[in-house]
C-alpha positions in Angstrom: -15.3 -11.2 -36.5 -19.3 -10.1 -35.4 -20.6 -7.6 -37.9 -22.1 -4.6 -36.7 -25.4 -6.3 -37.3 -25.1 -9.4 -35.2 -23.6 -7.6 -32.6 -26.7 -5.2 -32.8 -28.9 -8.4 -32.3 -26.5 -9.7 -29.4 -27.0 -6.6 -27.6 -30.6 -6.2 -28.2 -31.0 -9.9 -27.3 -29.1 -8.8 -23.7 -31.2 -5.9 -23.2 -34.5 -7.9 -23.3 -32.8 -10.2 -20.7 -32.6 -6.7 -18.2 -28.4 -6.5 -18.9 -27.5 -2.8 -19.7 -23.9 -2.7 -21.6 -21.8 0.2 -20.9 -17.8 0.7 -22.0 -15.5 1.9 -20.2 -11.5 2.5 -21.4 -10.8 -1.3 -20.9 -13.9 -3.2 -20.7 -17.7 -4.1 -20.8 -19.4 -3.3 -17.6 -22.8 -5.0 -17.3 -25.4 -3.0 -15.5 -27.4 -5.4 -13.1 -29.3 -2.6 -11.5 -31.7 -2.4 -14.4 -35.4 -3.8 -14.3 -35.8 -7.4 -15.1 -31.8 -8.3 -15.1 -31.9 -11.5 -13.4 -28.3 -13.2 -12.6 -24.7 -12.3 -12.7 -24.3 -15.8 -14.5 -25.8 -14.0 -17.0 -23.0 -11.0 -17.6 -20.3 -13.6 -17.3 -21.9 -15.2 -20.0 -21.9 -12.3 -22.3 -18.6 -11.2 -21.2 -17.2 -14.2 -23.3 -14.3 -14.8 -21.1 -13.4 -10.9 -20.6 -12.9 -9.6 -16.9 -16.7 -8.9 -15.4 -17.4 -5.6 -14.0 -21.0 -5.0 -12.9 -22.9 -2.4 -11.6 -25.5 -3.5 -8.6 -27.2 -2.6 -5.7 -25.7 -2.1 -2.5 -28.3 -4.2 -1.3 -26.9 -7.3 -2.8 -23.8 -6.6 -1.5 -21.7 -7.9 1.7 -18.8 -6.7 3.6 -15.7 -7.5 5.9 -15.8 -11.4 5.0 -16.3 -13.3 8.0 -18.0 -10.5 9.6 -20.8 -10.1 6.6 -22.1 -6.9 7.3 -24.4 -5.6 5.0 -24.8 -1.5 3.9 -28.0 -1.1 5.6 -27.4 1.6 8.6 -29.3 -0.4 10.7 -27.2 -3.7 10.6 -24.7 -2.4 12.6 -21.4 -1.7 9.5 -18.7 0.1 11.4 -17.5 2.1 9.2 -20.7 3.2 8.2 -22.4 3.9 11.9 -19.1 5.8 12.1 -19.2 8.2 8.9 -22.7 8.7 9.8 -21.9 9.9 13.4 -19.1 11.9 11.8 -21.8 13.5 9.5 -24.0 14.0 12.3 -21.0 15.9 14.6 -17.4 16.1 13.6 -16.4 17.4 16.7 -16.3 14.3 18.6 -13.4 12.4 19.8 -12.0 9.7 18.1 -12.4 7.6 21.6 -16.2 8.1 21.4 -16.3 7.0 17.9 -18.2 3.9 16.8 -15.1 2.9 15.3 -13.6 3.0 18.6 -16.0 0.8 20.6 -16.3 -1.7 17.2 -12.7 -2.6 17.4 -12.8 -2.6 21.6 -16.3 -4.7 21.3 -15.8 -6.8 18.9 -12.5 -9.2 18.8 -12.8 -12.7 17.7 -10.1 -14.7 19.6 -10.0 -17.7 17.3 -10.1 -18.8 13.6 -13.3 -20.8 14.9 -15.1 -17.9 16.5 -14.6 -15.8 13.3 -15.9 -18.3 10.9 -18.9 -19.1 13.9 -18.5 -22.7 13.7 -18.6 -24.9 16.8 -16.0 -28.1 17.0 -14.9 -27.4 13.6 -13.7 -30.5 11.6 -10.2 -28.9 11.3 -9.6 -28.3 15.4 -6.7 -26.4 14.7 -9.0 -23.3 14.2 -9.5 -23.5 17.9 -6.9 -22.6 18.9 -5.3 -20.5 16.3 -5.9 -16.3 15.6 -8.6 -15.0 14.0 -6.3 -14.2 11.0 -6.0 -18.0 9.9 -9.6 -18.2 8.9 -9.2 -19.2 5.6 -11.7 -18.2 3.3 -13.8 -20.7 0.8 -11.5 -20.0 -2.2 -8.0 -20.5 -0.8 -5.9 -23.2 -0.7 -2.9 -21.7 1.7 -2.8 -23.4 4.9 -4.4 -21.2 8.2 -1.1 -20.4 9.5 0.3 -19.4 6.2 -3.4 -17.2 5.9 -2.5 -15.4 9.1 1.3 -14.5 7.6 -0.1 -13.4 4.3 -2.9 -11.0 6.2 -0.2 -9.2 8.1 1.7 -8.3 5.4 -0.7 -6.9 3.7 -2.0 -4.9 6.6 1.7 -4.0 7.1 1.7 -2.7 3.3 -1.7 -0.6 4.1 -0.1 1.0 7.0 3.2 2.1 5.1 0.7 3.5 2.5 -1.3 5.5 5.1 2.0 6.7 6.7 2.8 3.8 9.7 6.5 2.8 9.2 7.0 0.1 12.0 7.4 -2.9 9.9 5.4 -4.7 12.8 1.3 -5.6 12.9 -0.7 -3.2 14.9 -3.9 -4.8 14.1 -6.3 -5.4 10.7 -9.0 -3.0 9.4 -12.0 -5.7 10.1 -12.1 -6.5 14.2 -9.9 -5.7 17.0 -8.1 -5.2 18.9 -5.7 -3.1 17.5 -3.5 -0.2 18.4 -4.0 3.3 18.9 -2.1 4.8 16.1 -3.9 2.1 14.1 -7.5 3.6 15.5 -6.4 6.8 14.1 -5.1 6.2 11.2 -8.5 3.9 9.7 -10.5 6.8 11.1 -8.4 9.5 9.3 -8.5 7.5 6.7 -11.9 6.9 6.7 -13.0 10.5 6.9 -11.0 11.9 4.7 -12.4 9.7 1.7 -15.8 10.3 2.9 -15.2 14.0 2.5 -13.5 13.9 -0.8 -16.2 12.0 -2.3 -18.4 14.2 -0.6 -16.8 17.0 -2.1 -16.0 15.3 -5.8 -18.1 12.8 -6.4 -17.2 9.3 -7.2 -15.4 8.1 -10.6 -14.4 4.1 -10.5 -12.8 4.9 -13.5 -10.0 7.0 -11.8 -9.2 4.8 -8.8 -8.8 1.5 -7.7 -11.6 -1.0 -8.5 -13.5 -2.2 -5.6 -13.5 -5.9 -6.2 -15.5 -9.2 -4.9 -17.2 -12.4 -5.5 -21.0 -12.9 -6.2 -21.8 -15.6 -4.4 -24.9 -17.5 -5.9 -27.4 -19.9 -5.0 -30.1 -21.0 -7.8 -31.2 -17.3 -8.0 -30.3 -15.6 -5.3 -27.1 -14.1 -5.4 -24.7 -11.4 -3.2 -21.6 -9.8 -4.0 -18.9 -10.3 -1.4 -16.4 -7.2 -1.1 -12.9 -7.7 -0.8 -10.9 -4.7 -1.6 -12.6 -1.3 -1.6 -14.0 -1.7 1.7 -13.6 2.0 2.7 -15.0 3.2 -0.5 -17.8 1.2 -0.6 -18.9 2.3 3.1 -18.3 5.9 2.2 -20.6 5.4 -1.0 -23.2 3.6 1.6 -23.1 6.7 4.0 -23.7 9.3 1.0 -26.6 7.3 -0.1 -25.5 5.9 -3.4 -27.3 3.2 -4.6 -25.2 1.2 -6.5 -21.5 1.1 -7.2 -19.3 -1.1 -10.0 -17.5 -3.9 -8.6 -14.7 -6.3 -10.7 -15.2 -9.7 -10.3 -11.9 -11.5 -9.3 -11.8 -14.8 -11.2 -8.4 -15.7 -9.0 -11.2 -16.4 -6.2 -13.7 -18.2 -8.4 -14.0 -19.1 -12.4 -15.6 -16.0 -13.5 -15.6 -14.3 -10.1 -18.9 -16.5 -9.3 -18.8 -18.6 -6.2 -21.6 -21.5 -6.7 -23.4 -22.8 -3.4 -24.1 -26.0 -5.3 -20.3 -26.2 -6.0 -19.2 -26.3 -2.2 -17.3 -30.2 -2.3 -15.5 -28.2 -5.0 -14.5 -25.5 -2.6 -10.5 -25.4 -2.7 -10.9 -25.4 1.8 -13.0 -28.0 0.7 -10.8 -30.1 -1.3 -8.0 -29.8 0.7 -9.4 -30.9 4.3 -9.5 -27.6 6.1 -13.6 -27.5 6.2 -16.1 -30.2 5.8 -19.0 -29.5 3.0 -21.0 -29.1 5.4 -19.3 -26.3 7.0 -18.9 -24.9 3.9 -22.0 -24.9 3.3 -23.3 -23.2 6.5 -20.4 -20.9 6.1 -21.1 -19.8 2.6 -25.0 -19.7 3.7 -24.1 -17.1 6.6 -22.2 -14.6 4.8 -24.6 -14.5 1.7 -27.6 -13.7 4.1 -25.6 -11.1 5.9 -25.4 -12.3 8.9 -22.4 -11.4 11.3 -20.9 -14.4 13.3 -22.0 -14.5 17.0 -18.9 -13.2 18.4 -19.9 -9.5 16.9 -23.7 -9.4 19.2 -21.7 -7.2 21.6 -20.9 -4.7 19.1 -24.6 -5.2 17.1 -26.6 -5.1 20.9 -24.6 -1.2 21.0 -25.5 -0.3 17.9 -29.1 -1.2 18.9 -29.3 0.8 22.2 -27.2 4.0 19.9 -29.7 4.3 17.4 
């Protein structure tokens, strides 16, 4: 076991490095918003095998998978042009809502269009939904991708209230049904406002988890649950928020560019490295696919 004195010295050591080291009830969470900190390969390092939690900018952060949009007001984030509309006047109709002409505007029709890659080397993306875009990390089969995604969508909607036991549509592009609309908007809103109202405490809700994605010294988080939350964080103007690093995606929660022949999509024949590649390249720069410039070219003429 450290002494108190070497683990003085560890500590210090991390501090000159730019890692902050705050403790929460269960864990370590490394503080990458501090001057100087330099990698998230660096945490995961320090958290000697423990689960990572990190605090960073929302500016190294990326949303809705496939979709990658970033938390910047201008890039066109639905949920975010919404709450800020919402801020702006609450008293209009849900049918005028961004939200409403995001899902309306923007509606991938294939597994190909979503991950923006022409002829793709596995063709069944052609032809199959949208929800069998398998991401980097898995290594379930499209159509098995698609099965998993309703169910969980089905799961959300019990949750909020929507007892069909049918799919009515996802959370990230349309289309999707009415009751659905209403529900991610209620939804939506109704966090916004508590937080609003309350604050924020990670420690007393779900953890908004992701993968940092990293390439040489450039790195972005991708978010995969918390979605809502971190939008609503985005439209009060926080800064920063603590995300939990899901090492059932990637060791350590990290996803290395220079790993992509590693990929398990990879490995198992559903993309080239290439692809990989080019997809893993998109979505760390932000970049929506080009099936979403309908829905960014509106954002641009409602600013």
């Amino acid at each position: 076991m450290l002494t108190r004195s070497a683990k003085d010295i560890i500590k210090s050591s991390l501090h000159s490095a730019g890692i902050e080291i705050r403790k929460n009830k269960e864990n370590t969470v490394f503080d990458l918003t501090t001057t100087g900190c330099l990698h998230p390969i660096e945490a995961a390092y320090a958290a000697r095998g423990k689960p990572l939690l990190i605090t960073a900018p929302l500016s190294r952060m990326v949303t809705f998978n496939y979709s990658a949009f970033s938390l910047d007001p201008d890039d066109g984030h639905p949920f975010l042009a919404t709450l800020l509309q919402y801020e702006n006047d609450r008293s209009i109709p849900l049918e005028l809502s961004p939200l409403c002409r995001y899902y309306a505007l923007y509606q991938p029709k294939s597994a190909s269009e979503l991950m923006d890659i022409d002829n793709p080397s596995h063709a069944d993306f052609n032809r199959l939904p949208a929800l069998a875009a398998i991401p980097l990390w898995a290594s379930r089969p499209p159509a098995d991708q698609a099965a998993f995604l309703k169910d969980i969508y089905r799961k959300e909607d019990e949750a909020q209230g929507i007892h069909t036991g049918e799919f009515i549509g996802g959370s990230e592009y349309g289309p999707i049904e009415r009751r659905k609309l209403a529900m991610e908007y209620g939804r939506l809103t109704a966090l916004y406002d508590s937080i609003k109202e309350h604050g924020y405490s990670p420690e007393k809700c779900d953890r908004i988890t992701g993968t940092v994605w990293a390439n040489d010294d450039d790195w972005t988080i991708s978010i995969s649950t918390g979605q809502h939350r971190i939008a609503c964080l985005a439209a009060l103007g926080y800064e920063s928020a603590t995300v939990y690093l899901q090492e059932t995606k990637a060791p350590g929660g990290i996803l290395l560019r220079s790993c992509a022949r590693h990929f398990p999509s990879v490995a198992r024949g559903f993309h080239t490295e290439e692809e990989a590649i080019r997809i893993f390249d998109r979505i760390s720069r932000k970049r929506p696919p080009r099936v979403a410039s309908e829905w960014l070219s509106y954002c641009q003429r409602n600013r």
